[in-house]
C-alpha positions in Angstrom: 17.8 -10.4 5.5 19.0 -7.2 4.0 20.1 -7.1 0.1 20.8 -4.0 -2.4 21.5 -3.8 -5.6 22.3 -0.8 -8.2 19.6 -0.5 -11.4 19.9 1.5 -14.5 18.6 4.1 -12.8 21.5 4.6 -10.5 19.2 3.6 -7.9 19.8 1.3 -4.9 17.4 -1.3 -4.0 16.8 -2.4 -0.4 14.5 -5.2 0.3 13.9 -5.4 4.2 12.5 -8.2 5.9 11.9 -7.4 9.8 10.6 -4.4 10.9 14.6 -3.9 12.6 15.5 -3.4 8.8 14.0 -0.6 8.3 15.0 1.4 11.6 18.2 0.0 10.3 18.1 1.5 7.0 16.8 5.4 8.1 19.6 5.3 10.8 22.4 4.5 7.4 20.3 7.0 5.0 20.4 9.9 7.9 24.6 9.2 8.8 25.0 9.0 4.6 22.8 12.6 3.9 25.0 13.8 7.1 28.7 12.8 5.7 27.8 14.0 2.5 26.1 17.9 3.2 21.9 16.3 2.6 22.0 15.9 -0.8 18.5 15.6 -2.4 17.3 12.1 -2.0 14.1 10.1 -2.7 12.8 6.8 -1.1 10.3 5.0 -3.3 8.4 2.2 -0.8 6.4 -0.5 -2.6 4.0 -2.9 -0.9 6.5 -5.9 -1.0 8.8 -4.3 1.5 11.3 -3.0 -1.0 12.8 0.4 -1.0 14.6 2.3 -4.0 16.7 4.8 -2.8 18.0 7.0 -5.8 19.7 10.2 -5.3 20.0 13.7 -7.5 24.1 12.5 -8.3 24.8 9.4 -9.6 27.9 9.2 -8.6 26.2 9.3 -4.5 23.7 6.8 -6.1 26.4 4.1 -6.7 28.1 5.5 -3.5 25.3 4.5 -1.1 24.7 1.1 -3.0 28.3 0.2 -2.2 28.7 1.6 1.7 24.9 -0.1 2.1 26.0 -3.7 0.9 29.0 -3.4 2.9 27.2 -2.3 5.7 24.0 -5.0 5.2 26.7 -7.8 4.7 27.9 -7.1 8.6 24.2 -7.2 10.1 
């Protein structure tokens, strides 16, 4: 199960559970950098299987969160 959720930081958190999330999650990141002209982006992984995904504009930052968690909800 996919979740997300938007920090302090204007970052969005993505925990993945099967491997199928994360194929999942570049295929979103790589149509999101493409509708919006590749913005400067970082990935942060940690050993848990979570992802922070924070980009250089807030404003994109709390964009993704909400097109992610509408898009994880309909997996």
């Amino acid at each position: 199960m996919m979740s997300a959720t938007l920090n302090a930081y204007d970052a969005t958190e993505v925990r993945l559970a099967p491997v199928e999330d994360e194929a999942r999650l570049s295929q979103f990141i790589q149509g999101f950098l493409s509708e919006n002209g590749y913005p400067f982006i970082m990935v942060h992984a940690d050993g848990s299987g979570a992802r922070k995904v924070v980009f250089e504009d807030a404003a994109l930052s709390r964009r993704f969160n909400v097109l992610w968690r509408r898009a994880s909800r309909s997996l």
